[in-house]
C-alpha positions as CSV (number, residue, x, y, z in Angstrom):
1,X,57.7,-105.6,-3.3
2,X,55.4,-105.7,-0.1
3,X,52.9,-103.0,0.7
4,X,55.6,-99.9,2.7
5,X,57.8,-100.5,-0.9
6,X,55.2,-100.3,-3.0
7,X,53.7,-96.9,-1.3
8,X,57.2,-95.3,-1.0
9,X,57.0,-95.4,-4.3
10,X,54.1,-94.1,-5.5
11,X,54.7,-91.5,-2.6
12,X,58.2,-90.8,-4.4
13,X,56.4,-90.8,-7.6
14,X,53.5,-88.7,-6.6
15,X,56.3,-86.0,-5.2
16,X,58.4,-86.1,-8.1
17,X,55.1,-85.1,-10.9
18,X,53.8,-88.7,-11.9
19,X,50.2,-88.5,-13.1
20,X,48.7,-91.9,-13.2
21,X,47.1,-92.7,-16.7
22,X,43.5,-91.4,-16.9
23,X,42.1,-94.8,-17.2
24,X,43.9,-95.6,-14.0
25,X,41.9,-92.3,-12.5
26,X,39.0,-93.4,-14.1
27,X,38.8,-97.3,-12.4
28,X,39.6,-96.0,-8.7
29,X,37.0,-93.4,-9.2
30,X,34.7,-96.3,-10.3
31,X,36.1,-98.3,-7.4
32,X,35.7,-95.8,-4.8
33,X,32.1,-94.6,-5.8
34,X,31.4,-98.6,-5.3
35,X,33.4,-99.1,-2.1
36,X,30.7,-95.7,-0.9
37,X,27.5,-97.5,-2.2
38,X,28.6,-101.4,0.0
39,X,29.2,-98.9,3.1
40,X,26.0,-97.8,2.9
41,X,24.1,-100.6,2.2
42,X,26.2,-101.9,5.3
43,X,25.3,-99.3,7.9
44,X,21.5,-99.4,6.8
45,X,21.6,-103.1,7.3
46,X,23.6,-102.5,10.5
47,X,20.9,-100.0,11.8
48,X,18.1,-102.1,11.2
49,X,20.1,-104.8,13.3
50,X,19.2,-107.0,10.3
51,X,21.5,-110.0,8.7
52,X,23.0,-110.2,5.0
53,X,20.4,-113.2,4.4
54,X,17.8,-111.1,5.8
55,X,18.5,-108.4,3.4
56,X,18.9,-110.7,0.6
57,X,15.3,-112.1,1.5
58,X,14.1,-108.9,1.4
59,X,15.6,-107.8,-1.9
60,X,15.0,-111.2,-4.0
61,X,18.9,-111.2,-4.2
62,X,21.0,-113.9,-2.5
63,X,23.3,-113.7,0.8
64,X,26.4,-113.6,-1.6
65,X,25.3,-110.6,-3.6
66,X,24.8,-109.0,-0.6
67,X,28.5,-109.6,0.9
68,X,29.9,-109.1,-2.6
69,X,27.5,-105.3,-2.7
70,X,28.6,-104.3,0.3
71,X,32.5,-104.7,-0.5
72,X,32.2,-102.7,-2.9
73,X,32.8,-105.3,-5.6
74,X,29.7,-104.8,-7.9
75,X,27.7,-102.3,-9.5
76,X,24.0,-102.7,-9.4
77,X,21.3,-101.8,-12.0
78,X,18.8,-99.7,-11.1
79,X,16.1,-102.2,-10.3
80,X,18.5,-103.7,-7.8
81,X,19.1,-99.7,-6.2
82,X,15.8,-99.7,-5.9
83,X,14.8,-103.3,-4.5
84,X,17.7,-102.1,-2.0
85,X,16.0,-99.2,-0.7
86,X,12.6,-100.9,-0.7
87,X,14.3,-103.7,1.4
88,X,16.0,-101.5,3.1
89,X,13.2,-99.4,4.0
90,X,14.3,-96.1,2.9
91,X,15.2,-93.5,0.4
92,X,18.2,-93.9,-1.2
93,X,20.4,-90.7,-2.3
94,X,23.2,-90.8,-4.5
95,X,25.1,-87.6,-5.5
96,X,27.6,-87.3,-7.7
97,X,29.8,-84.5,-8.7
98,X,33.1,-85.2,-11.1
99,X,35.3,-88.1,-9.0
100,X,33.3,-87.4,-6.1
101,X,30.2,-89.2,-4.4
102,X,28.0,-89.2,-1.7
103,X,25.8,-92.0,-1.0
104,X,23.0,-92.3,1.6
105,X,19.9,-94.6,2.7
106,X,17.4,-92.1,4.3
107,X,14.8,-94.0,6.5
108,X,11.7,-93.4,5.7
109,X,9.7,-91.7,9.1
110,X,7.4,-94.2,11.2
């Protein structure tokens, strides 16, 4: 089944009542609140004009942690968060509301 198939028929699905399981609800959630906190650490690093290696220095992590963070396919402790936004050189807001999340590096004024 390639990708068009395979979204017909969740579309079809979706129309027809399907609910996915909640565990299923419960991963993309995960998934999606980690895919938000990578994008963020992404356009920080972007608007410091700064390099994955760079930021790695910075946050005693290493250049692959830093791809793998900002695809979205980890979820850091704490410390990390906060070795981030220290590396990053800002404050970093995370608000979450049921499935929903906002995630946002606020630079810290000159």
């Amino acid at each position: 089944m390639n990708h068009t198939q395979w979204k017909l028929a969740r579309e079809r699905k979706a129309a027809e009542g399907y609910a996915e399981p909640p565990e299923v609800e419960a991963m993309r959630t995960e998934i999606r609140m980690a895919f938000d906190l990578g994008q963020a650490v992404y356009d920080r690093r972007t608007e410091l004009g700064i390099s994955q290696t760079e930021l790695a220095k910075r946050a005693n992590m290493t250049q692959p942690q830093v791809s793998k963070l900002e695809l979205g396919g980890t979820v850091p402790t704490l410390p990390l968060l906060a070795r981030l936004a220290k590396a990053l050189d800002a404050s970093l807001n995370i608000a979450l509301d049921g499935d929903t999340s906002t995630v946002a590096f606020i630079a810290h004024a000159a």
